[in-house]
Backbone as CSV, one residue per row, in Angstrom:
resi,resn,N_x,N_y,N_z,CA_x,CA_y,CA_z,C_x,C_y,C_z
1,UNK,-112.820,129.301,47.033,-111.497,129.152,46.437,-111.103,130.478,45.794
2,UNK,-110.287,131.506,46.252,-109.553,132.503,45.950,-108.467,132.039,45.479
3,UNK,-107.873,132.460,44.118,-106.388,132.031,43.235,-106.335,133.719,42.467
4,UNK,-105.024,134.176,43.921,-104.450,134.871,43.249,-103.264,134.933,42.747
5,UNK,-102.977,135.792,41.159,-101.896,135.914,40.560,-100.480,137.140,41.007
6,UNK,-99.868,136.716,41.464,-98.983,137.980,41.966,-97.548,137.884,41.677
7,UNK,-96.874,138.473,41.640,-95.317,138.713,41.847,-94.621,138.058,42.565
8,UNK,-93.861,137.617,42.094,-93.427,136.418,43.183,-92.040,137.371,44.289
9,UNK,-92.006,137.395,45.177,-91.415,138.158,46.186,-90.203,137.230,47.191
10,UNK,-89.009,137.588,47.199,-88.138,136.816,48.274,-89.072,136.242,49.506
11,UNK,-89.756,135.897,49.931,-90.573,135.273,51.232,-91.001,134.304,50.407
12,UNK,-91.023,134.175,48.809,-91.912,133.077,48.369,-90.805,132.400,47.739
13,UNK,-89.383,132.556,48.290,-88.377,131.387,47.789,-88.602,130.270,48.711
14,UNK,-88.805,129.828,49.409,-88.549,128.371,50.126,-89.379,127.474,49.688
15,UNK,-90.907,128.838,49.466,-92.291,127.637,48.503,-91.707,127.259,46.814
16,UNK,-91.030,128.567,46.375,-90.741,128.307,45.149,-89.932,127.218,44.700
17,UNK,-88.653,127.142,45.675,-87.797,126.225,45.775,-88.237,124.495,45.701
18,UNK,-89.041,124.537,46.402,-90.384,123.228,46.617,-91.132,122.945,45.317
19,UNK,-91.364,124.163,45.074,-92.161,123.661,43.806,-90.928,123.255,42.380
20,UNK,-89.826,123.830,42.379,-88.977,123.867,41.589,-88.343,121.901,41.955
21,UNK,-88.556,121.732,43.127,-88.141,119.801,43.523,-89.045,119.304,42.905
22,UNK,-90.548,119.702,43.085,-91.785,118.515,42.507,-91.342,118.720,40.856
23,UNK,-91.416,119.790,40.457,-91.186,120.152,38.872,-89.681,118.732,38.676
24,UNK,-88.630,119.080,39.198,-87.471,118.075,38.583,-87.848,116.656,39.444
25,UNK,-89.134,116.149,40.394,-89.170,114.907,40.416,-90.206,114.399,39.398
26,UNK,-91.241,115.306,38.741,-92.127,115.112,37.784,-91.284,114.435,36.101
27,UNK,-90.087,115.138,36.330,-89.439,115.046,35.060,-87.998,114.288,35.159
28,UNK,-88.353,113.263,36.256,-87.612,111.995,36.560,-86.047,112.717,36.329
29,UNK,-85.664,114.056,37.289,-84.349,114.253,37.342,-84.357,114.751,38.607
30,UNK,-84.635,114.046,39.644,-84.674,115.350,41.147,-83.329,115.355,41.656
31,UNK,-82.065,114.751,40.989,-80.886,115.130,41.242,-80.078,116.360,40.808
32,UNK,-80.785,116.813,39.875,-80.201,117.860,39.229,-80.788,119.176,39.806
33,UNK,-81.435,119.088,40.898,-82.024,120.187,41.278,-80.507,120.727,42.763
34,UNK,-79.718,121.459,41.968,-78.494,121.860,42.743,-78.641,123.190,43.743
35,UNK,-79.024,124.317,43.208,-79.191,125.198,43.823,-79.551,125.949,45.247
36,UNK,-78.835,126.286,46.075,-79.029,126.601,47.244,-80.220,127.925,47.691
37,UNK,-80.916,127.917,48.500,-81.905,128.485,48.628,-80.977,130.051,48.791
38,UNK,-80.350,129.906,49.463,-79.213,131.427,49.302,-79.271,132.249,47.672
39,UNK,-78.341,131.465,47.103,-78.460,131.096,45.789,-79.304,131.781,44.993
40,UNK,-80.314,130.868,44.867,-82.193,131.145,43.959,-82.729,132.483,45.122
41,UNK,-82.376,132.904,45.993,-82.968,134.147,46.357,-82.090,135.627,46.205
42,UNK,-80.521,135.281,46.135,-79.636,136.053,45.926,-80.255,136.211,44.111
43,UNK,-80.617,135.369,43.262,-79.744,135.637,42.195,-81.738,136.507,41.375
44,UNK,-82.972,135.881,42.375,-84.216,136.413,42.165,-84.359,137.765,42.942
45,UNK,-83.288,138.383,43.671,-83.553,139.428,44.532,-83.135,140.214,44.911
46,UNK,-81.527,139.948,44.527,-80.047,140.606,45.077,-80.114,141.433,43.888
47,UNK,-78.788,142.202,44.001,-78.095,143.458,43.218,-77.825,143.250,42.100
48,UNK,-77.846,142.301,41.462,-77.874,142.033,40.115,-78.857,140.421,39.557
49,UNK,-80.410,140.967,39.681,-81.249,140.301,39.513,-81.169,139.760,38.106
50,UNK,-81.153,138.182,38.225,-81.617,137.809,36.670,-82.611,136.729,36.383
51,UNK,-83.785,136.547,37.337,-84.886,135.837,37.026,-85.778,136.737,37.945
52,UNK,-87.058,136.550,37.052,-88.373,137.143,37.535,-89.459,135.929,37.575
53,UNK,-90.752,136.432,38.222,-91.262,135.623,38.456,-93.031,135.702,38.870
54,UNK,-93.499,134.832,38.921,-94.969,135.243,39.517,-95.220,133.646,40.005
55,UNK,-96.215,134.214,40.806,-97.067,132.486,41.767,-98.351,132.952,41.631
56,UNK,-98.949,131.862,42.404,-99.725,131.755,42.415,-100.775,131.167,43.769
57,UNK,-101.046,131.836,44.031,-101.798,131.311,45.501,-103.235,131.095,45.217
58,UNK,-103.605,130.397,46.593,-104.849,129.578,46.448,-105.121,129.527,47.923
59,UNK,-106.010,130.302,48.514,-106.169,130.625,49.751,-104.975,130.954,50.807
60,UNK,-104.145,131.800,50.326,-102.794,132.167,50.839,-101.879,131.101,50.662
61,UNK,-101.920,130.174,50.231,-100.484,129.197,50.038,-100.220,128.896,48.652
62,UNK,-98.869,129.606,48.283,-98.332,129.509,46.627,-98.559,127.939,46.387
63,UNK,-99.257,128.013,45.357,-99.543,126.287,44.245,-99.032,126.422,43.192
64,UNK,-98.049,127.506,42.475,-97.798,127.879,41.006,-97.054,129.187,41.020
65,UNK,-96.115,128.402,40.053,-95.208,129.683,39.443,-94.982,129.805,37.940
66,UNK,-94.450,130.665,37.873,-93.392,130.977,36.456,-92.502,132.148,36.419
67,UNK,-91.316,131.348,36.245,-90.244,131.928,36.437,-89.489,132.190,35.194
68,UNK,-89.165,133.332,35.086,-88.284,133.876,33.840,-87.381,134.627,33.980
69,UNK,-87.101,135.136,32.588,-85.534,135.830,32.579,-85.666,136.392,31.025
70,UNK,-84.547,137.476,31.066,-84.665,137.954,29.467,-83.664,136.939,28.802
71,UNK,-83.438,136.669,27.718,-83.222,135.691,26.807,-83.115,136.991,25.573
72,UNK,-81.860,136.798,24.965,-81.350,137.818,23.608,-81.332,137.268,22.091
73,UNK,-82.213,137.592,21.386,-82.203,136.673,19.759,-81.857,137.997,18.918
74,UNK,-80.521,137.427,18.303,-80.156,138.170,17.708,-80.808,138.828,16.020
75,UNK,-81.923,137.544,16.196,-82.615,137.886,15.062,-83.958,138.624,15.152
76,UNK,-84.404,138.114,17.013,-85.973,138.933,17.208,-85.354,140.137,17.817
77,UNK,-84.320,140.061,18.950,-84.238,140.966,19.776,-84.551,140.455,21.455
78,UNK,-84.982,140.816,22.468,-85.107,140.463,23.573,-86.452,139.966,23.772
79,UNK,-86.301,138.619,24.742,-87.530,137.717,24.453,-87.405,137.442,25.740
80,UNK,-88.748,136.651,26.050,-88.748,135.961,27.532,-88.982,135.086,27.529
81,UNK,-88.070,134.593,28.322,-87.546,132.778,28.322,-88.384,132.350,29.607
82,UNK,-89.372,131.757,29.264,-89.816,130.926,30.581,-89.151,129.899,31.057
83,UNK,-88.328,129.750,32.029,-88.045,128.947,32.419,-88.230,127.500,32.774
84,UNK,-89.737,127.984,34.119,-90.279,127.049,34.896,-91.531,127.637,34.997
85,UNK,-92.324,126.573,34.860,-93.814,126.643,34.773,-94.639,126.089,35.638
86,UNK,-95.320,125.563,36.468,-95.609,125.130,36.940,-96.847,125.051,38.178
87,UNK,-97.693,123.904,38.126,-98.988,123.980,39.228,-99.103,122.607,39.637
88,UNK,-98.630,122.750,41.352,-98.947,121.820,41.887,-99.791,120.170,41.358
89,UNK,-99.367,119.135,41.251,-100.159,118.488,40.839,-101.881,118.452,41.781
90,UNK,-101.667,118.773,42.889,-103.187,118.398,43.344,-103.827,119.694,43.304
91,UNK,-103.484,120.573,42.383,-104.129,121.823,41.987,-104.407,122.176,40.606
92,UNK,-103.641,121.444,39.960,-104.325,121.315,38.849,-105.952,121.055,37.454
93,UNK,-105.974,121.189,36.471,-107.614,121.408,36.205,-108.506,122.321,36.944
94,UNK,-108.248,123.430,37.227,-108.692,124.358,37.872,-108.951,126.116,37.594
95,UNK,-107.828,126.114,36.364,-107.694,127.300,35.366,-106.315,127.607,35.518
96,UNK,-105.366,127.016,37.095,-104.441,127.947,37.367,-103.620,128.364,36.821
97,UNK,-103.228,127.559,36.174,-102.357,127.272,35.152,-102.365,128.251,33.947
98,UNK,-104.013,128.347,33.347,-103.848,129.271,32.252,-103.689,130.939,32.748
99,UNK,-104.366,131.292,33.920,-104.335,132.416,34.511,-102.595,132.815,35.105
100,UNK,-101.786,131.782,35.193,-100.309,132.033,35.401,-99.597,132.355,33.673
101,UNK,-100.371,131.341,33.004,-99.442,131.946,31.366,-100.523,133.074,30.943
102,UNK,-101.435,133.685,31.044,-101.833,134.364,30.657,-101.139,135.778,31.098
103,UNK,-100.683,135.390,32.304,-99.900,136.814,33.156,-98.765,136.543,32.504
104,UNK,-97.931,135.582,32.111,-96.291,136.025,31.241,-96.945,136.422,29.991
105,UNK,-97.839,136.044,29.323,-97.933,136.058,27.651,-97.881,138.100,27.880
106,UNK,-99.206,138.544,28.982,-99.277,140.078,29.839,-98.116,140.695,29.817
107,UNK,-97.096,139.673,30.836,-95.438,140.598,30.921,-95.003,140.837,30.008
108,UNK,-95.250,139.645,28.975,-94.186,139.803,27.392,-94.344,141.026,26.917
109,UNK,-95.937,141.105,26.631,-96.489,142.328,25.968,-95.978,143.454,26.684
110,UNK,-95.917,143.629,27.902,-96.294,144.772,28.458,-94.327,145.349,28.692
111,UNK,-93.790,144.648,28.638,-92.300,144.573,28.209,-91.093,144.983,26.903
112,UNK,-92.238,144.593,26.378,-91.884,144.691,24.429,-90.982,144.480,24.410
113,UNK,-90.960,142.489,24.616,-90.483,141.876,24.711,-90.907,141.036,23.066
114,UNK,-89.853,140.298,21.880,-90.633,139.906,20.518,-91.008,138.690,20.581
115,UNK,-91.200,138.036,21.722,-91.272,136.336,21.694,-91.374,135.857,23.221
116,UNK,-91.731,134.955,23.572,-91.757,134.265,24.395,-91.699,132.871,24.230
117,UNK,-90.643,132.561,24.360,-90.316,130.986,24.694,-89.529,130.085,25.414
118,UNK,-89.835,128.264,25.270,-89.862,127.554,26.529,-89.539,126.158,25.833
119,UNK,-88.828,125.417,26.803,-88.796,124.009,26.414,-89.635,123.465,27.414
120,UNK,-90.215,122.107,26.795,-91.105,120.934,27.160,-90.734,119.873,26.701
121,UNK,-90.679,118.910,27.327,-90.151,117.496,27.230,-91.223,116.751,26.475
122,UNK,-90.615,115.904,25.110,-91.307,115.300,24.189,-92.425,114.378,24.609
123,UNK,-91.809,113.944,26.091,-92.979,113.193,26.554,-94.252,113.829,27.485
124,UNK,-94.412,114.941,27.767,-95.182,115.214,28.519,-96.283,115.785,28.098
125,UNK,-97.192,114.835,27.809,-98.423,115.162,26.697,-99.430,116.239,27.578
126,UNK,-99.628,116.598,28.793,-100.264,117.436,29.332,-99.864,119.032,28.872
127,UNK,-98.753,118.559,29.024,-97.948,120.388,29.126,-97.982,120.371,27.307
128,UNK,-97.687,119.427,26.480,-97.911,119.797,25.323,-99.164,120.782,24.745
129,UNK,-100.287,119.640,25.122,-101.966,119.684,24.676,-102.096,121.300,25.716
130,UNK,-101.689,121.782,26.460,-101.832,122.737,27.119,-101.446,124.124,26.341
131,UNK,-100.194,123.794,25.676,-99.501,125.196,24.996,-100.405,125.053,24.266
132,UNK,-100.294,123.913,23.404,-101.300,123.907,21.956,-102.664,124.708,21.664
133,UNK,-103.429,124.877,23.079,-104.401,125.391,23.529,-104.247,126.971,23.457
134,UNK,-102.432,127.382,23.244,-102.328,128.867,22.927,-102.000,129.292,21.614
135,UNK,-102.024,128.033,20.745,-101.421,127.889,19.016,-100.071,128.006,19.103
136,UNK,-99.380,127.340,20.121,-97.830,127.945,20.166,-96.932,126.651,19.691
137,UNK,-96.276,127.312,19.144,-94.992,126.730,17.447,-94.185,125.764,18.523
138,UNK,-94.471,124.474,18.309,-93.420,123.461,19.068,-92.816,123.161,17.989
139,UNK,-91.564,123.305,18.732,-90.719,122.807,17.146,-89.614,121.813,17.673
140,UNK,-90.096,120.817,16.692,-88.731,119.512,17.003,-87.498,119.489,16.248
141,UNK,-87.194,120.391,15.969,-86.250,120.510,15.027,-84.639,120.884,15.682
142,UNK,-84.810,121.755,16.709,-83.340,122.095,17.185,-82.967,120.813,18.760
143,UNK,-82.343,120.914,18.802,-81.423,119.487,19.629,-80.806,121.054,20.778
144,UNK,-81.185,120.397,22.236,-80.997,121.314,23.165,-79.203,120.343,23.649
145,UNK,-78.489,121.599,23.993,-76.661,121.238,24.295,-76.862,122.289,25.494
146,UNK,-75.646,121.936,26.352,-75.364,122.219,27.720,-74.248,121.776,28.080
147,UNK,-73.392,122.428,29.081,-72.700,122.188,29.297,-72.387,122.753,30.750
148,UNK,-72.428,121.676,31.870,-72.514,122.022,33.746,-70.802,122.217,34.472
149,UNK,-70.887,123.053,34.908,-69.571,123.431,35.671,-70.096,123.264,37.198
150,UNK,-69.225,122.841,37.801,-68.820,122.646,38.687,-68.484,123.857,40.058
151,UNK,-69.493,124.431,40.644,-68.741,125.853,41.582,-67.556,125.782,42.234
152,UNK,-66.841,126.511,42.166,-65.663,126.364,42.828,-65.222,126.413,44.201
């Protein structure tokens, strides 16, 4: 079992895309997964890039990502917003997982970048007990707002 950590590269949108469906059917919303593969590779690859990323392979076939973006706090300064996190469920318990956040916690640093952070759903006691495992500040205190437009 070889699990390597790498850069996630336009050839690894169609796996990413896949993994980005299991992620919103895990979290009982696979309707909201809108985005056209055009789209998520134009906007990870094209002329004005605004998500980055890394996977994760496991004998040549991506099982894991994390996908980010810079994120602006006007009080830290520029931070990285993890987006999407994620390892295959039948790949899981295996390390992959920590060896994928260990490479953003890497980017943050190596970025000087003042923070790194992420939402997790109140119910998902895996991904909780997992951060916790990095001492990282869950805080129930702010109420997440949004608001979806419609493309024209």
């Amino acid at each position: 079992m070889q699990i390597i950590i790498r850069r996630a590269t336009k050839s690894d949108c169609p796996a990413l895309l896949g993994l980005i469906k299991e992620l919103a059917e895990y979290e009982k919303a696979p309707q909201e997964v809108t985005v056209s593969l055009g789209h998520f590779e134009e906007s990870g690859f094209g002329a004005q890039q605004v998500w980055w990323g890394f996977v994760a392979e496991l004998d040549s076939v991506v099982v894991g990502f994390a996908l980010y973006y810079i994120r602006y706090s006007t009080w830290k300064g520029q931070c990285l917003y993890l987006e999407d996190f994620l390892v295959t469920e039948k790949q899981r318990g295996k390390g992959i997982g920590a060896l994928l956040f260990e490479r953003i916690i890497q980017e943050s640093k190596e970025k000087g970048f003042r923070r790194m952070v992420w939402q997790v759903l109140d119910w998902n006691e895996p991904a909780l007990n997992f951060y916790k495992k990095y001492d990282a500040k869950l805080d129930p205190e702010w109420v997440n707002g949004s608001i979806d437009f419609i493309p024209a």
